[in-house]
C-alpha positions in Angstrom: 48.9 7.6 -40.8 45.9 6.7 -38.8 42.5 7.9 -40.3 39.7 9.3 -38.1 36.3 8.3 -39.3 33.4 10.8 -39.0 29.8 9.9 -40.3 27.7 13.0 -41.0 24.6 12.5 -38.8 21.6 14.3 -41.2 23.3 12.7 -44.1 23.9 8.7 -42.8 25.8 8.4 -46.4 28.3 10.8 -45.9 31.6 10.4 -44.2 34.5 12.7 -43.3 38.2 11.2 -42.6 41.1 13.3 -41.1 44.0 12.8 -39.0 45.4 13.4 -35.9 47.3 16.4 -37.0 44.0 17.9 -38.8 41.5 16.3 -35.5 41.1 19.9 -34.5 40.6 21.9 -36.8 37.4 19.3 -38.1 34.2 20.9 -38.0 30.7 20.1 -39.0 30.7 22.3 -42.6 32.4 19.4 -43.8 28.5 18.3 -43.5 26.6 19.6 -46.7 23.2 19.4 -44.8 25.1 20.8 -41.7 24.9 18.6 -38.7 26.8 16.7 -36.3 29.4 14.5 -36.9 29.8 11.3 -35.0 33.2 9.5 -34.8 32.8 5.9 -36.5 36.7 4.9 -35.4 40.2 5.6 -36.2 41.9 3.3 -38.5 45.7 2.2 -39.8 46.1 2.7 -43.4 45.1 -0.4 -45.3 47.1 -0.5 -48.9 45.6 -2.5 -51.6 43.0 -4.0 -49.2 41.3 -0.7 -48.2 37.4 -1.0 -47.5 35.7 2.2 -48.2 37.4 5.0 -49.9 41.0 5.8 -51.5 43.6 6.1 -49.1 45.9 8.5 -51.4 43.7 10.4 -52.6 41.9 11.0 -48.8 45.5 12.0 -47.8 46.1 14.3 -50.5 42.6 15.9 -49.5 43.6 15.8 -45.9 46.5 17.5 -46.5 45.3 20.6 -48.3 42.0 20.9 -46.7 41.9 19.0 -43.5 39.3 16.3 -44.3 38.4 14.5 -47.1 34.3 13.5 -47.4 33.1 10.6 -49.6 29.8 8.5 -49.6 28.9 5.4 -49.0 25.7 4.4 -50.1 25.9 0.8 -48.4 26.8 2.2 -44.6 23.0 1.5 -43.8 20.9 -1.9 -43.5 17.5 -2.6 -44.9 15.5 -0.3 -43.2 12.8 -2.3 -43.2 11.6 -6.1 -43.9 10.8 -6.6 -48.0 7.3 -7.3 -48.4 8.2 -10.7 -49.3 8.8 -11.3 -45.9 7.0 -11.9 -42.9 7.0 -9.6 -40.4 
């Protein structure tokens, strides 16, 4: 399976994964805060060595809703310099 990666666009934290076979029928209520969704890539499954979310239980999702949504609270950088630092 290859995993299309959505990032909700009014919530940064939030992401949406389908398929290919589910691509279409996406839309942006997966988005709590409603919204946009902007594709972050499509990815192989990875097993063990996954990087972000579960890959069973995102196909199980996928497979009875069409999407599965999770967050990721460390998608976004330092927004801006500590005060420890010049700047």
């Amino acid at each position: 399976m290859k995993f299309m990666v959505y990032r909700c666009v009014e919530d940064p934290d939030l992401f949406v994964v389908t398929d290919d076979a589910h691509k279409q029928d996406l839309s942006e209520a997966a988005c709590p805060s409603g919204g946009k969704l902007k594709q972050v890539g499509k990815f192989d499954e990875m097993g063990k060595e996954r990087a972000a979310f579960n890959e069973m239980i995102a196909k199980d999702a996928i497979k009875t809703q069409g999407y599965y949504r999770f967050e990721a609270k460390t998608w976004d950088p330092v927004a801006q310099a500590p005060g420890t630092m010049p700047g």
